[in-house]
C-alpha positions in Angstrom: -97.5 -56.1 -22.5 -96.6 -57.9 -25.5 -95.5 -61.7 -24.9 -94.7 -64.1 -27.3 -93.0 -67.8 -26.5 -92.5 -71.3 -27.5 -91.1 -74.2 -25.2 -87.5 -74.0 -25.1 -84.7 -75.8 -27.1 -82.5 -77.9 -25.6 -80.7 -76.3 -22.7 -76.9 -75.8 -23.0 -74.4 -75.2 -20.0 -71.7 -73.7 -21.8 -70.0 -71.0 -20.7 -69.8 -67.4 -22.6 -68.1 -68.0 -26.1 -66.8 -64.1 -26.5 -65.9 -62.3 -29.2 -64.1 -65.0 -31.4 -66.7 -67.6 -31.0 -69.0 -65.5 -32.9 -69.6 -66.2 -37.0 -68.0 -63.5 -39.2 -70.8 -63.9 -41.5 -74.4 -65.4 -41.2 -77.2 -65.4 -44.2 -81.0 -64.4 -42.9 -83.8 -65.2 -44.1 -84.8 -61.5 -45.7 -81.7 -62.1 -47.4 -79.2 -59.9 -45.7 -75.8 -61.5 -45.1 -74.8 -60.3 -41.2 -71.2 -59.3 -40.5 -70.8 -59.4 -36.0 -67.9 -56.4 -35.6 -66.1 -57.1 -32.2 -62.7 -55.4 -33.0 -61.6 -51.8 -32.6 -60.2 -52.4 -36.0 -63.5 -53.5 -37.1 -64.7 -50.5 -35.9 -62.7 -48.3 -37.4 -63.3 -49.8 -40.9 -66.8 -49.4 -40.6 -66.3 -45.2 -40.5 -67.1 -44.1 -43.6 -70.1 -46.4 -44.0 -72.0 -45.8 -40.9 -71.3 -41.9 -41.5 -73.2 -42.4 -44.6 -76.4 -44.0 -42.9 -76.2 -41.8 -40.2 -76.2 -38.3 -42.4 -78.7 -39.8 -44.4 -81.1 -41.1 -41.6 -84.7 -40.1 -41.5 -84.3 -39.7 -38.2 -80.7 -38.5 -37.5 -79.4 -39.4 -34.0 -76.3 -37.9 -32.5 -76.6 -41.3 -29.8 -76.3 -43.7 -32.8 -73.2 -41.5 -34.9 -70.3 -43.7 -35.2 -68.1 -41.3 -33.5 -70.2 -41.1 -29.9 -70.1 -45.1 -30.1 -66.3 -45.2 -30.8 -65.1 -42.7 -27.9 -67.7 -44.5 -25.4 -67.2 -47.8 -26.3 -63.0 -47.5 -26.1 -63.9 -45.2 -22.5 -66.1 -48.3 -21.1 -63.8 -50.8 -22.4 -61.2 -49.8 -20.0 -63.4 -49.6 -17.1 -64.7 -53.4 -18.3 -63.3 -56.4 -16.2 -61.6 -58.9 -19.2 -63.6 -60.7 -21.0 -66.6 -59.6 -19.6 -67.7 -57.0 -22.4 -66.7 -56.1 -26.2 -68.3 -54.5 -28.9 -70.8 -56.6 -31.0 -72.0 -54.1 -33.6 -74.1 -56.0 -36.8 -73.7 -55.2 -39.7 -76.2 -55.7 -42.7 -75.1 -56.0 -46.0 -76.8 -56.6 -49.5 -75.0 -57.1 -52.6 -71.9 -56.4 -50.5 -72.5 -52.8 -49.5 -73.6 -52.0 -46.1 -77.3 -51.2 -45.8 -77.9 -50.9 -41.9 -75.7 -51.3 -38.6 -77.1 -52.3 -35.0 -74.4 -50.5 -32.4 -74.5 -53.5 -29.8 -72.3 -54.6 -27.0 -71.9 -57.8 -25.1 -71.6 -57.8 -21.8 -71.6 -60.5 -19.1 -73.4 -58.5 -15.6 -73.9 -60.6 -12.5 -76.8 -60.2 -10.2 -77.3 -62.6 -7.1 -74.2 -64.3 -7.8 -75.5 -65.7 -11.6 -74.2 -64.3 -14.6 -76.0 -63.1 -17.7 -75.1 -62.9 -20.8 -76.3 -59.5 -22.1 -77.0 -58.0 -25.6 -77.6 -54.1 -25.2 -77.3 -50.6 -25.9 -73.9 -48.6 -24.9 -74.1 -47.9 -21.7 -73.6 -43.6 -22.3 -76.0 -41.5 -21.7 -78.3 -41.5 -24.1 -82.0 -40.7 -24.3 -82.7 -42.0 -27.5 -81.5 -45.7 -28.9 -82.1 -47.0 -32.0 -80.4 -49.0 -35.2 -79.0 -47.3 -38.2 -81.0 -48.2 -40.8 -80.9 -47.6 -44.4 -84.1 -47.4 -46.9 -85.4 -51.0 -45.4 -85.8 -50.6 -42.0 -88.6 -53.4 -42.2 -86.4 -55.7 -43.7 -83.2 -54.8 -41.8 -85.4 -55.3 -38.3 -86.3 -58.9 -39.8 -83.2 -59.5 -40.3 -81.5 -58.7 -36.8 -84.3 -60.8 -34.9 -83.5 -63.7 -37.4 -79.5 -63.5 -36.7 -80.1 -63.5 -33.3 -82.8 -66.2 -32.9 -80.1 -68.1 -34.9 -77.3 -67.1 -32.4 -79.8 -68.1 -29.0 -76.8 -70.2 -27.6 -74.6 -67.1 -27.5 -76.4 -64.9 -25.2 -78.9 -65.0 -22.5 -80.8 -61.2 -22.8 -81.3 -58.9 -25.3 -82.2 -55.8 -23.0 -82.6 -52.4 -25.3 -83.2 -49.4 -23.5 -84.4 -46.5 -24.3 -85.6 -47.2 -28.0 -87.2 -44.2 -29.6 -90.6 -44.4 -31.4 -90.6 -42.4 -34.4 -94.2 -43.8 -35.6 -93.1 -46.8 -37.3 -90.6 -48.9 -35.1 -93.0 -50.8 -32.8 -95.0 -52.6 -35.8 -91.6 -53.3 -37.4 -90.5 -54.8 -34.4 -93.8 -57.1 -33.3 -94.2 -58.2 -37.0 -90.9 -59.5 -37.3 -90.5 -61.0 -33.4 -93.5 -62.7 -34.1 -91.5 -64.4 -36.6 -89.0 -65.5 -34.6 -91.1 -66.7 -31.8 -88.8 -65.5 -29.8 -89.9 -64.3 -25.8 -90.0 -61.0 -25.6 -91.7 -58.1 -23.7 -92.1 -54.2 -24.4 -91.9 -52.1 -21.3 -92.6 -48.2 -21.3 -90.1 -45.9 -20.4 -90.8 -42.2 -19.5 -91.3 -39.5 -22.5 -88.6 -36.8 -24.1 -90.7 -33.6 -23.8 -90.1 -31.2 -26.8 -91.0 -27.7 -27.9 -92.5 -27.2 -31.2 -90.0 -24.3 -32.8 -93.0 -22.8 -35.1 -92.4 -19.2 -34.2 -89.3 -16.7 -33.2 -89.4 -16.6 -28.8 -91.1 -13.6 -28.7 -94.1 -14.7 -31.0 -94.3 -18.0 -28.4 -94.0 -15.8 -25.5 -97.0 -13.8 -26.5 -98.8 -17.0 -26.5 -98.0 -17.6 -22.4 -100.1 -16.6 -19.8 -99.3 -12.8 -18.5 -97.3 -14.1 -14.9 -95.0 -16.0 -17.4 -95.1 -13.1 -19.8 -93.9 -11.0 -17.0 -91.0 -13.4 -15.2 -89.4 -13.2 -18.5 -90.2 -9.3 -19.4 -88.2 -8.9 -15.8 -85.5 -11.4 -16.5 -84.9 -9.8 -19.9 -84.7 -6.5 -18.1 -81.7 -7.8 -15.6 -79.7 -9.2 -18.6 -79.8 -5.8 -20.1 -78.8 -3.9 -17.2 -75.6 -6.6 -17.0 -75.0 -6.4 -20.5 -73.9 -2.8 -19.8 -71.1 -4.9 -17.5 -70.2 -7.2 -20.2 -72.7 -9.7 -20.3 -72.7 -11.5 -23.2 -74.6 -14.5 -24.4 -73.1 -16.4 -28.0 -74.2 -19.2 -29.7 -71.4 -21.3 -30.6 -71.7 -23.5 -33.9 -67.8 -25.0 -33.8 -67.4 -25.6 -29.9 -64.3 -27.6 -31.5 -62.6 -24.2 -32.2 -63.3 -22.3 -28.8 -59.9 -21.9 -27.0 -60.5 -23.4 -23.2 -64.5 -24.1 -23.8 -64.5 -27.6 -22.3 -62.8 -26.2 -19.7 -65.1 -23.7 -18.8 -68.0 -26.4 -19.0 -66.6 -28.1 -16.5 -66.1 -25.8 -14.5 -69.3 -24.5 -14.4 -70.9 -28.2 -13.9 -68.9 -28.3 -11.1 -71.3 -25.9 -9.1 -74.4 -27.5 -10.3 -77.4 -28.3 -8.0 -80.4 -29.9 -8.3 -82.8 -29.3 -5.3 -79.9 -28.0 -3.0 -77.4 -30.9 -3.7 -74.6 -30.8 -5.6 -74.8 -32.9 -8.9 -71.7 -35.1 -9.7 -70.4 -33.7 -12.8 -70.7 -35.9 -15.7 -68.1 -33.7 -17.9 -65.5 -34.0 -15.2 -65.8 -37.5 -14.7 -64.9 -38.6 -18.4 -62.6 -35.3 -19.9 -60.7 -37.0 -22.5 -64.0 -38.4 -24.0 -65.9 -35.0 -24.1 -62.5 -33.4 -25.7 -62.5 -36.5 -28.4 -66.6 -35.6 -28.8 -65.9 -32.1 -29.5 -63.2 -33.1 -31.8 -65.1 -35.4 -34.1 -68.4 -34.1 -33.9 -68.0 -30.5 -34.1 -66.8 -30.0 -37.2 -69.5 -32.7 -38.5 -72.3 -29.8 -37.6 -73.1 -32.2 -34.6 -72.9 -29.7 -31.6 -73.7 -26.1 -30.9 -73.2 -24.0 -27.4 -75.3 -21.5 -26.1 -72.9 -19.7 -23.5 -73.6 -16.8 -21.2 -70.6 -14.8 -20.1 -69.7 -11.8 -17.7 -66.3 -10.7 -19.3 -64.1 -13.9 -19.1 -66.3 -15.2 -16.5 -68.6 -18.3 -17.4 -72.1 -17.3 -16.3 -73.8 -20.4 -17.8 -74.0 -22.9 -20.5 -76.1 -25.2 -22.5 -75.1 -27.4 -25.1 -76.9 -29.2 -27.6 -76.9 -31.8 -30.4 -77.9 -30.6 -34.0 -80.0 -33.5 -35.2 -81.6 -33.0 -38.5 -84.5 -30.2 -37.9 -84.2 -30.6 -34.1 -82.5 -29.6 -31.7 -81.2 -31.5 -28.4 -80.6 -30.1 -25.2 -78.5 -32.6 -23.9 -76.6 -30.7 -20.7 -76.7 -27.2 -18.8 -75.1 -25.6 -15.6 -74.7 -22.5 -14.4 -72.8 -20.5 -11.6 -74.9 -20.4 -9.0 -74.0 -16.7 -7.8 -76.3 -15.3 -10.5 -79.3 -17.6 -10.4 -81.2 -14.6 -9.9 -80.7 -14.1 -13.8 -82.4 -17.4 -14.3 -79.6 -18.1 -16.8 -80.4 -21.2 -18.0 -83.9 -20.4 -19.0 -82.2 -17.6 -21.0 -79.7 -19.5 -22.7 -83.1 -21.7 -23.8 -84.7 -18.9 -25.5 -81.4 -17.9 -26.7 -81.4 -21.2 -28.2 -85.0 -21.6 -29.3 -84.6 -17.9 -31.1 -81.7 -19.7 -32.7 -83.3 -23.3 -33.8 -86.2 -21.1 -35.5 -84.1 -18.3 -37.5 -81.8 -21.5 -38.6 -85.0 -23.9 -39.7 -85.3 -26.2 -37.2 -88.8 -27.6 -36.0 -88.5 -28.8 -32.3 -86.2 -28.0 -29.5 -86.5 -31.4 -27.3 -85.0 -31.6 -23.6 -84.4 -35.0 -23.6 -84.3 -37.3 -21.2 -85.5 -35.4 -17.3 -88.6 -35.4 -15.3 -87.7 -31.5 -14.0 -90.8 -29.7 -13.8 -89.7 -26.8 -16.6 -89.6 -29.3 -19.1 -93.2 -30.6 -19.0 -94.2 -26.8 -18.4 -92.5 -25.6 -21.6 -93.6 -28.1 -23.8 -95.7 -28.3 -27.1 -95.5 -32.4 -27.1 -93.2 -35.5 -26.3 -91.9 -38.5 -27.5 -92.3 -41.9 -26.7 -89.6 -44.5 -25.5 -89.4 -48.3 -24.9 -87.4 -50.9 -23.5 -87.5 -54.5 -25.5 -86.4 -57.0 -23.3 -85.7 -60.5 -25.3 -85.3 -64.0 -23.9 -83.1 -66.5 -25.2 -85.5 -69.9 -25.2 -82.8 -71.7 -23.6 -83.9 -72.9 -19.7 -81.3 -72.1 -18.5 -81.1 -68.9 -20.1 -84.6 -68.2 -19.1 -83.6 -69.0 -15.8 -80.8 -66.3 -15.5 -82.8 -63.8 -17.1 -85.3 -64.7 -14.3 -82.7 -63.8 -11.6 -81.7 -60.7 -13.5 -85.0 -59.0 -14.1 -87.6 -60.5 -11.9 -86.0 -61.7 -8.7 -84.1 -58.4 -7.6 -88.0 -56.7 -7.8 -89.4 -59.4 -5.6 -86.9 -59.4 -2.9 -87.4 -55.5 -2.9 -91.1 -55.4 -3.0 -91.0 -58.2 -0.1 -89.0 -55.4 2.1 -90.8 -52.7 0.6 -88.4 -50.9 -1.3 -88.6 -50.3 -5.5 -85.6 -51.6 -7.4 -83.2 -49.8 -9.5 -84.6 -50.7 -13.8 
């Protein structure tokens, strides 16, 4: 645990100044002028910029593509009580042109009856969060901490979940939060287990022991006697253009279990945002589909995000009447034959603790949460009910919180 303070400034009762309150435009010290975007408009003038940074990322992420912010952020921001959440992407520019974006939201949550002022991550599902950085992402990370040391007043937490380590982002961030002397803390959050993609699957199969080389031998034997009844399994590379497929992935997440229980489907739950995600993505090179299929009938399907040389299983399902074809596990060599004919180095399964995934896997990567405290009191003291009192009124009755 990393902790770095100073005694707080003077405390300030004021209630949360919003959107408008916030400066258009704030100078840093690593000379970066700061543009705060809290508009929809904003954000739609920011496109073909943060397109830019995100194609040429060194590490791309699907999670941090303008278009997956867009559709979530306008989803959320109808679910959102007024006032209590907007959009507070920062943008940092040198010589006028935008060199790096931070996709944050504001959001006031209440826990205990206090409310917190909340700098964070979107709240979509995402195992991987991060800022999209340009060619000075030591620079760009100074100057975010510095706008926001300079904007204390305006919030209470800065909680960021989920923030990927790619070898060089936890130096960047201690070096320049020392800076600051802001409060912070850096919590670890459970791993993405990946598989290296170094070989076609039958070269990696060879490698597993002979019980695992013979599940699959027999599983690839039952495909091939149902391929004689129309079994089929395709790789789709424009889910965009496949008359009904969103459909049929709902449908089939509709029947998925996890340990005998039905799973609430995710797809169902938020249609026109999966549709809008297929629209802009898809023809972007963002998505592929790997989708078994008896005739008409979907058998199974797993979908994943093309991100640079990896690949990202992000959801699956299947139709329970043919689990005895272990579907999913097929589509996942289907897939992994796929990443390594096309050039891609890893096939990750994301965020999950399922057992298959640490069983499969050649490595993992590493996540954080940075939680940041505004030096305020009475910031300080909200943040206290927010992240520390919940735990110890659980662990007084024996029970662990919710993160």
């Amino acid at each position: 645990m990393d902790v770095q303070s100073r005694p707080p400034s003077n405390p300030s009762r004021s209630a949360d100044p919003g959107p408008a309150s916030t400066p258009p435009l704030a100078t840093t010290s690593s000379g970066y002028s700061l543009e705060v975007v809290t508009t929809e408009d904003g954000l739609s003038n920011l496109r073909e910029d943060w397109n830019l940074l995100s194609d040429a990322a060194a590490f791309p992420n699907v999670f941090m593509s303008f278009d997956w912010f867009r559709v979530w952020n306008r989803c959320f921001a109808l679910q959102a009580r007024c006032g209590r959440r907007h959009p507070q992407v920062l943008v940092l520019k040198r010589g006028g042109r935008v060199g790096g974006i931070a996709p944050f939201i504001h959001r006031t949550a209440s826990r205990f009856g206090v409310a917190v002022r909340k700098v964070e991550f979107l709240e979509s599902e995402s195992s991987y969060n991060d800022c999209v950085w340009g060619n000075d992402p030591a620079g760009q990370t100074a100057a975010l901490w510095d706008f926001l040391a300079q904007t204390e007043d305006q919030w209470d937490l800065v909680d960021l979940r989920s923030v990927r380590e790619t070898g060089n982002v936890l130096p960047h961030l201690k070096i320049s939060l020392a800076h600051t002397k802001l409060i912070y803390r850096f919590l670890p959050e459970n791993p993405c287990h990946y598989l290296a993609l170094d070989a076609p699957w039958p070269e990696m199969l060879s490698r597993r022991s002979r019980s695992t080389r013979h599940t699959f031998q027999t599983q690839e034997r039952r495909l091939e006697e149902m391929r004689a009844e129309g079994l089929r399994i395709r790789i789709i590379e424009d889910p965009q253009n496949e008359p009904r497929l969103l459909e049929k992935l709902i449908a089939l997440e509709g029947q998925k279990e996890i340990d005998g229980k039905c799973v609430d489907p995710w797809m169902a739950r938020y249609p026109e945002v999966f549709q809008s995600l297929f629209s802009a993505l898809g023809p972007r090179g963002w998505i592929s589909v790997a989708l078994m299929e008896l005739g008409d009938l979907p058998v199974a399907c797993v979908w994943a995000f093309r991100c640079g040389k990896k690949l990202w299983c992000y959801n699956r399902a299947f139709n329970p009447a043919y689990s005895r074809l272990s579907p999913g596990t097929m589509l996942d060599t289907a897939l992994i034959d796929y990443g390594f004919a096309h050039g891609y180095e890893e096939y990750d399964f994301l965020y999950g603790r399922e057992p298959y995934k640490m069983k499969w896997s050649t490595g993992s990567h590493e996540r954080f949460r940075l939680v940041i405290w505004s030096r305020r009191w009475i910031s300080r003291a909200r943040a206290y009910v927010y992240l520390d009192l919940k735990e110890a009124v659980y662990r007084r009755w024996g029970k662990k919180a919710d993160p």
